[in-house]
C-alpha positions in Angstrom: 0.0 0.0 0.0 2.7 2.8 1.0 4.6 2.0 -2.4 1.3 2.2 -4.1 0.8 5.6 -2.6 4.4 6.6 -3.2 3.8 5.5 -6.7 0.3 7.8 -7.5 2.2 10.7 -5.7 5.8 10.7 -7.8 3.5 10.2 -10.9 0.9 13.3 -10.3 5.1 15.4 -9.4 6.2 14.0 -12.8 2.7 14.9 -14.6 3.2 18.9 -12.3 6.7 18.5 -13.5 6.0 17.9 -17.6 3.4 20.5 -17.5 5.7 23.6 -15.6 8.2 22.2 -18.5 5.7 22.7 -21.1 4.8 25.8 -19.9 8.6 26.9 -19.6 9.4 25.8 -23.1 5.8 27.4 -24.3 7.1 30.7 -22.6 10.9 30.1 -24.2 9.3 30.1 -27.3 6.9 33.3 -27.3 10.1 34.8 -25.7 12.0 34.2 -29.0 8.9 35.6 -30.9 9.4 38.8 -29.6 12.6 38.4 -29.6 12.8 38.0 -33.3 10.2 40.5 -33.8 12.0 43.4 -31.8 14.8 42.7 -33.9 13.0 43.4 -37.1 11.9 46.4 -35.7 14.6 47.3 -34.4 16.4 47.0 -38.2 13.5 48.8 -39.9 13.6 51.8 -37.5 17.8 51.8 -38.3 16.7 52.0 -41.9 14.4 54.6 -41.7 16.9 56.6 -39.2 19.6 56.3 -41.8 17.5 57.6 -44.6 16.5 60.2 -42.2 20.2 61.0 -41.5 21.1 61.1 -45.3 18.3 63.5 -46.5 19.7 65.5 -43.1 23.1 65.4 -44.1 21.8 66.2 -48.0 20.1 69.5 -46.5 22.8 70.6 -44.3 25.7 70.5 -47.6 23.4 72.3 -49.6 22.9 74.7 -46.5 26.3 75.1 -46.3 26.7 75.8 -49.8 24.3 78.0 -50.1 26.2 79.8 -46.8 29.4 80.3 -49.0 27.6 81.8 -52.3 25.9 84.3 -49.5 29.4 85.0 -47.8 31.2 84.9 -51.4 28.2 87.2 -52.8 28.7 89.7 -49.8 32.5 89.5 -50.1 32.2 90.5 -53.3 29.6 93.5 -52.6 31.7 94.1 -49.7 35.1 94.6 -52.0 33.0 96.6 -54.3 32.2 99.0 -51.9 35.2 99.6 -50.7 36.5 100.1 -54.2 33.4 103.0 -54.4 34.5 104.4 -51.5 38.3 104.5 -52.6 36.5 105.8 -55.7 34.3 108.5 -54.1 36.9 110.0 -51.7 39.2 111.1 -55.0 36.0 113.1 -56.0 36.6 116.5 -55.9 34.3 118.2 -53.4 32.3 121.0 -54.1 32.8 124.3 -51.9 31.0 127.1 -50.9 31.1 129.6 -54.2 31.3 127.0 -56.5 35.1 126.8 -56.0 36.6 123.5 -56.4 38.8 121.7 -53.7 42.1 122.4 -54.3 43.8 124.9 -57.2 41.1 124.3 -60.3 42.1 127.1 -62.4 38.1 127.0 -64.4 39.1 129.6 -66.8 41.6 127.1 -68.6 38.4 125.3 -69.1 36.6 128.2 -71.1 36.6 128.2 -74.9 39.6 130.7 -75.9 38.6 133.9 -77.5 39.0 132.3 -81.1 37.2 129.6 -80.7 33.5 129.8 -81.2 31.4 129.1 -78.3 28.3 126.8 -78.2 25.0 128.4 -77.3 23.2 126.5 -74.6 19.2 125.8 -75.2 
């Protein structure tokens, strides 16, 4: 009788035993699902950063280019303004009674007395 009973009782721990196993390798598996799946997700959302990361890198060079033609296009604007300036400080300067800076001798610039003069309109 007491092996009988030892018997029933390892065979209902070996039935427990068999189905916790089957419910660890159940739970093994759906761990490797997810697993798997994460994985793939995880790849797809590196593909779609990298694309993301190209077209940002794409922007930022043309950025920059268009940068330098602004800095070469006000470099340029920049030198020719200086060169006006140059330029517009040799301008002789007007004074008060319509003399010229320095010694303009304007009666050189008249016609001489031969010389016919043009009438104005």
């Amino acid at each position: 009788q007491e092996v009988y009973n030892d018997n029933s009782t390892l065979r209902l721990e070996i039935q427990l035993a068999e189905k916790k196993l089957a419910i660890r390798n159940e739970r093994i598996e759906n761990l490797k699902a997810g697993l798997k799946e994460e994985k793939r997700h995880l790849k797809e959302l590196q593909e779609q950063f990298a694309a993301e990361r190209e077209k940002f890198k794409t922007e930022l060079s043309r950025s920059k280019d268009e940068l330098n033609y602004w800095k070469e296009k006000s470099l340029v604007s920049r030198e020719r303004n200086n060169i006006m300036s140059r330029k517009s400080k040799n301008v002789v300067k007007v004074l008060k009674g319509g003399q010229k800076q320095g010694s303009f001798n304007l009666d050189a610039l008249r016609p001489e007395s031969g010389a016919p003069e043009v009438a104005s309109p």
